[in-house]
C-alpha positions as CSV (number, residue, x, y, z in Angstrom):
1,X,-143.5,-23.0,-156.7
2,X,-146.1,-20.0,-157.2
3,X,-146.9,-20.2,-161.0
4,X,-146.4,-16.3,-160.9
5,X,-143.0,-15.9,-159.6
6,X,-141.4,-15.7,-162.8
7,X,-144.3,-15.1,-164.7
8,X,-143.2,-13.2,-168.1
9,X,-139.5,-13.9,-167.9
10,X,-137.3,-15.8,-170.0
11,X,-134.3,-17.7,-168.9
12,X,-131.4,-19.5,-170.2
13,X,-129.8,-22.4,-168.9
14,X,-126.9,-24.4,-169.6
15,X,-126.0,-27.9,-169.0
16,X,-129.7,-28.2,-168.6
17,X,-130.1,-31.5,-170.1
18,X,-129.8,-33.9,-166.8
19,X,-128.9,-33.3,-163.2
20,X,-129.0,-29.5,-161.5
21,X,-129.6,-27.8,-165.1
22,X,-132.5,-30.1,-165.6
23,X,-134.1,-29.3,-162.3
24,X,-133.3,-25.5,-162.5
25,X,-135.2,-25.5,-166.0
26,X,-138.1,-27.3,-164.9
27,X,-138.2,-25.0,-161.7
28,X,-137.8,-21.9,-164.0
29,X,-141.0,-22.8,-165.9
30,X,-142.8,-23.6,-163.5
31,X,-142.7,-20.4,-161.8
32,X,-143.7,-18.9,-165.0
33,X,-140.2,-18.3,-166.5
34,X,-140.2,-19.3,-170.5
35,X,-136.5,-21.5,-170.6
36,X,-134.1,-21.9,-173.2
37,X,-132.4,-25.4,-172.4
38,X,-129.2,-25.5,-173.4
39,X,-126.3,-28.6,-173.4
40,X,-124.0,-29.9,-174.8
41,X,-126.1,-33.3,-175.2
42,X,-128.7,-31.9,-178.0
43,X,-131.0,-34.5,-177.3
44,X,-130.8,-34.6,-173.4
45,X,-131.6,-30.7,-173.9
46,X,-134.9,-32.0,-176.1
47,X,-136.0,-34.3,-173.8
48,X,-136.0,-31.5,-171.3
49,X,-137.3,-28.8,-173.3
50,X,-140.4,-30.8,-174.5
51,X,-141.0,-31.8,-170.8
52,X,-141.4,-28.1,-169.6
53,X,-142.5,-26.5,-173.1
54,X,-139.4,-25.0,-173.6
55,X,-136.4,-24.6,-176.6
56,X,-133.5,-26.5,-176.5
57,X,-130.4,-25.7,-178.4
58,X,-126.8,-27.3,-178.3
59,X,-124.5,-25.7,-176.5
60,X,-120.3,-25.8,-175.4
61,X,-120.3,-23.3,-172.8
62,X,-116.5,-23.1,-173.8
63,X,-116.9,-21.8,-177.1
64,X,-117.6,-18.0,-177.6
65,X,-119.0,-18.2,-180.8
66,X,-121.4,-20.5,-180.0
67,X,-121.9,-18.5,-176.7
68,X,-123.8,-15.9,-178.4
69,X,-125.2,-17.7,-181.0
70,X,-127.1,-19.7,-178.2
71,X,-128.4,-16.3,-176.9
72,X,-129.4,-15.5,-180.7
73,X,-131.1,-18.2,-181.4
74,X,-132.8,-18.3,-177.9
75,X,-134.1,-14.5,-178.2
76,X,-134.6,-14.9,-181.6
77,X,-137.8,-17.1,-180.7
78,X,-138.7,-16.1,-177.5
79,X,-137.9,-12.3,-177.2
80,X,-134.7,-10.7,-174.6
81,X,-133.7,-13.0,-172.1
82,X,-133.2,-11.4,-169.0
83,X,-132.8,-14.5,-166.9
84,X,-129.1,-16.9,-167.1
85,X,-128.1,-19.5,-165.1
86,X,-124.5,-20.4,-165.7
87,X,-125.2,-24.3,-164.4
88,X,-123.0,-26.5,-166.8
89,X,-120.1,-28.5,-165.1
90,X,-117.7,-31.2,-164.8
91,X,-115.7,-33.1,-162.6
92,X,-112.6,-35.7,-162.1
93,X,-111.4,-37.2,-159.5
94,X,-107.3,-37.5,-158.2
95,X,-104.8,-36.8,-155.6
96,X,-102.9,-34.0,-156.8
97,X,-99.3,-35.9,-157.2
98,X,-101.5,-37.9,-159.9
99,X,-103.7,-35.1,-161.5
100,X,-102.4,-34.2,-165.0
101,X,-102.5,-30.9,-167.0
102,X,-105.7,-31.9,-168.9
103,X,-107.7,-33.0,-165.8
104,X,-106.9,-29.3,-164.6
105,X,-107.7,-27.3,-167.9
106,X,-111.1,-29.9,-168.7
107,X,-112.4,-28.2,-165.1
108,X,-111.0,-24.9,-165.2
109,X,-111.9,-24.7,-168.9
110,X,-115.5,-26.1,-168.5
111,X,-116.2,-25.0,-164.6
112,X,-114.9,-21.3,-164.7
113,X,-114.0,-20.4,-168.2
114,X,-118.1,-21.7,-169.2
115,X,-119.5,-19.1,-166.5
116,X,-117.3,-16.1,-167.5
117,X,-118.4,-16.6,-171.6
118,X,-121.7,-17.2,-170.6
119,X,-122.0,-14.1,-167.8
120,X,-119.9,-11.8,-170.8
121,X,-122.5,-12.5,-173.3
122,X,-125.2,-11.6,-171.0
123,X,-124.3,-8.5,-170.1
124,X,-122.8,-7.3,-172.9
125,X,-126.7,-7.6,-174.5
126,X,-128.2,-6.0,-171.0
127,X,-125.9,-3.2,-170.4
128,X,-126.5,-1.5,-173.7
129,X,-130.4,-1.9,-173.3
130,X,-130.6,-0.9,-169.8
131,X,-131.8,-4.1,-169.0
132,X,-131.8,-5.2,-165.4
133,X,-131.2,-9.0,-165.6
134,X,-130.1,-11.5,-163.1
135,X,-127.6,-14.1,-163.1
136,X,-127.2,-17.3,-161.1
137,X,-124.0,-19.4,-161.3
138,X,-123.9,-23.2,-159.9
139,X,-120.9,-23.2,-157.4
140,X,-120.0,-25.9,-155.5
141,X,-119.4,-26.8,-151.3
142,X,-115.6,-27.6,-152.8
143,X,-115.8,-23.4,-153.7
144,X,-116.4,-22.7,-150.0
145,X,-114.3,-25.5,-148.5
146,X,-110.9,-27.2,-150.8
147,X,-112.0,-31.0,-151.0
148,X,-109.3,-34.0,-150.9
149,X,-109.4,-35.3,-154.8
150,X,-111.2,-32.6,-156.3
151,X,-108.5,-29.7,-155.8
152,X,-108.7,-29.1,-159.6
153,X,-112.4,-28.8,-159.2
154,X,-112.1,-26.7,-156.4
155,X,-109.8,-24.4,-157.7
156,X,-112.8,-23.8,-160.4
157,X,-115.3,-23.4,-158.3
158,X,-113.6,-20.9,-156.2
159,X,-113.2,-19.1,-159.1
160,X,-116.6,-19.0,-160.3
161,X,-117.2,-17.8,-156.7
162,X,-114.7,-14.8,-156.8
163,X,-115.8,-13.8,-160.8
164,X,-119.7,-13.7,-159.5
165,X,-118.5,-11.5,-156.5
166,X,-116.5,-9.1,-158.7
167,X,-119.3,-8.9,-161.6
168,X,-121.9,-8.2,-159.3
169,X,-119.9,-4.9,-158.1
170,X,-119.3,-3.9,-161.5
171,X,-122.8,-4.1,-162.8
172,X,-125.0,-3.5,-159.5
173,X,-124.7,0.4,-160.4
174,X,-127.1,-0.3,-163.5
175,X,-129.2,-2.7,-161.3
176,X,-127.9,-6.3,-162.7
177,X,-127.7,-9.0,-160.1
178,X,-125.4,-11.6,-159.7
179,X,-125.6,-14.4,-157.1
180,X,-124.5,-18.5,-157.1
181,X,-125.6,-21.2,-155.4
182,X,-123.0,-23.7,-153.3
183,X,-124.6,-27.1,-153.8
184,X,-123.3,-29.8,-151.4
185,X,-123.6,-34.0,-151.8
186,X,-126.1,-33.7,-154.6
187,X,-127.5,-37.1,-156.0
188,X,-127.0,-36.5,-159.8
189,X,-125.2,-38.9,-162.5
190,X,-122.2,-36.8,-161.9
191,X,-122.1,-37.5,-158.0
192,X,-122.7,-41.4,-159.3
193,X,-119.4,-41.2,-161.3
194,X,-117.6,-39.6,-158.7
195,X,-118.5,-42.0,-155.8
196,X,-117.3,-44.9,-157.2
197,X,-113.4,-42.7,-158.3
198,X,-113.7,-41.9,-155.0
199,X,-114.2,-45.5,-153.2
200,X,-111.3,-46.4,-155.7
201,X,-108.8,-43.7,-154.4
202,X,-109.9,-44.5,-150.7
203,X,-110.1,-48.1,-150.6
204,X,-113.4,-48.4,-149.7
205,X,-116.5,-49.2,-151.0
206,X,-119.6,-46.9,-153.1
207,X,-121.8,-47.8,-150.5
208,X,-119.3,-46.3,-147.4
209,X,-118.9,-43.1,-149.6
210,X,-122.2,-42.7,-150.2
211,X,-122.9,-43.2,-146.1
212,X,-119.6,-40.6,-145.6
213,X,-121.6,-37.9,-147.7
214,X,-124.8,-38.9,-145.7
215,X,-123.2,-38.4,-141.9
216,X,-121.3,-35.1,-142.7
217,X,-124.5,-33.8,-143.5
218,X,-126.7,-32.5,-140.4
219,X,-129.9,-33.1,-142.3
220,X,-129.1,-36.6,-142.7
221,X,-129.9,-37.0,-146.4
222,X,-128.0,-37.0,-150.2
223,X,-129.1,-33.7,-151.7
224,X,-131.5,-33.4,-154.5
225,X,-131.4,-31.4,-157.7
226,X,-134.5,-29.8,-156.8
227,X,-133.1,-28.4,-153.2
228,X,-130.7,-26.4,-155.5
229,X,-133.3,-25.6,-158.2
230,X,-135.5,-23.9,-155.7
231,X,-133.0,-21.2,-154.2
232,X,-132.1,-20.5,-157.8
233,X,-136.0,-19.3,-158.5
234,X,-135.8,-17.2,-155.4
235,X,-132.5,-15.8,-156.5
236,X,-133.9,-14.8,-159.6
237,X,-137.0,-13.2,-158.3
238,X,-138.3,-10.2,-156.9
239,X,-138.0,-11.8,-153.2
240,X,-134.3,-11.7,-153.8
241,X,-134.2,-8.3,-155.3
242,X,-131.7,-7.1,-152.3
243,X,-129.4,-9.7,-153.2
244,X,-126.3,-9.6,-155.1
245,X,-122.9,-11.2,-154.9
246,X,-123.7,-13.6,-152.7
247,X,-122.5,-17.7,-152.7
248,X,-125.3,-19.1,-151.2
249,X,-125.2,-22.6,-149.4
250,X,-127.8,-25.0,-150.5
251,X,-125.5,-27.9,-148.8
252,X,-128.0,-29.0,-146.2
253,X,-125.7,-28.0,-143.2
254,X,-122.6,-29.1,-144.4
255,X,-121.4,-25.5,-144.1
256,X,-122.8,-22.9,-142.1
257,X,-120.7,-20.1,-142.6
């Protein structure tokens, strides 16, 4: 990643202590980008932060309050931030004749509730200073495509898909940008977790799902975090600077459309 891409930017991340976030902060900094880490796991954040130079701060993406005291804190030490990636997420696993009330609001509350508060508090600091920010939201190949056992987590990724649409139209008059990524079979802790609730509700084994992931995928390979945290850079830079409202795939063929 050309040291320079970024260089003189700061950036905020959430659920940036493992997986996607992690990658997306170390990418961020390497292209020059100073990174606020943010998650919910303090230390995780830390261990992330100290890797890449960076602050860390803990953060529930569902709470308001600590919404925009996360921002405070962040610009408090490093100056505005004009860089947000609305990356934290969660998941479950059931068929929907099983899934309960909570599964649904953890996901919608965490998955699509998280990127609105975080998104609100970013522009509500940009549009009164005429800053021209970007925003990337993670997404999901579930928001593009409804997958068996994760309707719940569909359904909130979908969202965050129509919210980043609709904000970027609102605020591309005052040149803010607003883009996600669509992240397919993505080897994280996360995708471990859900492999084995998924060989459970199938009746098969980890191994097969893993192999299932691997086959609908034309580049023949489990996604890695840094495939994702690469088109986020881009997103965020000048090379993407035509680019707004879009739900990009970074699913490694799984869909093409």
């Amino acid at each position: 990643m050309p040291v320079t891409l970024l260089e003189g930017r700061r950036a905020l991340v959430t659920g940036a202590g493992t997986g996607i976030g992690a990658a997306i902060a170390i990418a961020l900094a390497a292209a020059g980008a100073r990174v606020a880490v943010t998650d919910l796991d303090e230390v995780a954040a830390n261990r992330v932060a100290a890797e890449i130079g960076g602050l860390a701060f803990a953060l529930d993406v569902t709470d308001a309050a600590a919404t925009a005291a996360a921002f405070d804190a962040a610009e408090k030490s490093m100056g505005q931030i004009d860089l947000v990636c609305a990356n934290a997420g969660v998941s479950t696993m059931q068929r929907v004749q099983d899934l309960t009330e909570q599964e649904w609001d953890f996901n919608m509350t965490v998955n699509a509730k998280g990127v609105f508060l975080t998104n609100r508090e970013a522009i509500r600091r940009w549009l009164p200073r005429g800053t021209q920010g970007t925003i990337v939201n993670t997404a999901s190949l579930a928001a593009k495509v409804g997958a068996p056992l994760l309707a719940h987590y569909s359904a909130s990724k979908f969202a965050v898909v129509g919210f980043t649409q609709a904000l970027a139209r609102e605020v591309a008059p005052v040149g803010i940008r607003a883009n996600c990524v669509c992240p397919g079979f993505v080897r994280t802790s996360m995708q471990d977790r859900e492999v084995q609730w998924e060989a459970r509700l199938r009746g098969i084994t980890p191994d097969q799902v893993v192999a299932d992931y691997v086959a609908q995928t034309p580049l023949g390979r489990l996604e890695e975090p840094e495939d994702v945290a690469g088109v986020v850079v881009f997103l965020h830079s000048d090379l993407a600077r035509f680019m707004t409202g879009q739900a990009v795939n970074v699913t490694g063929g799984v869909y093409m459309t």
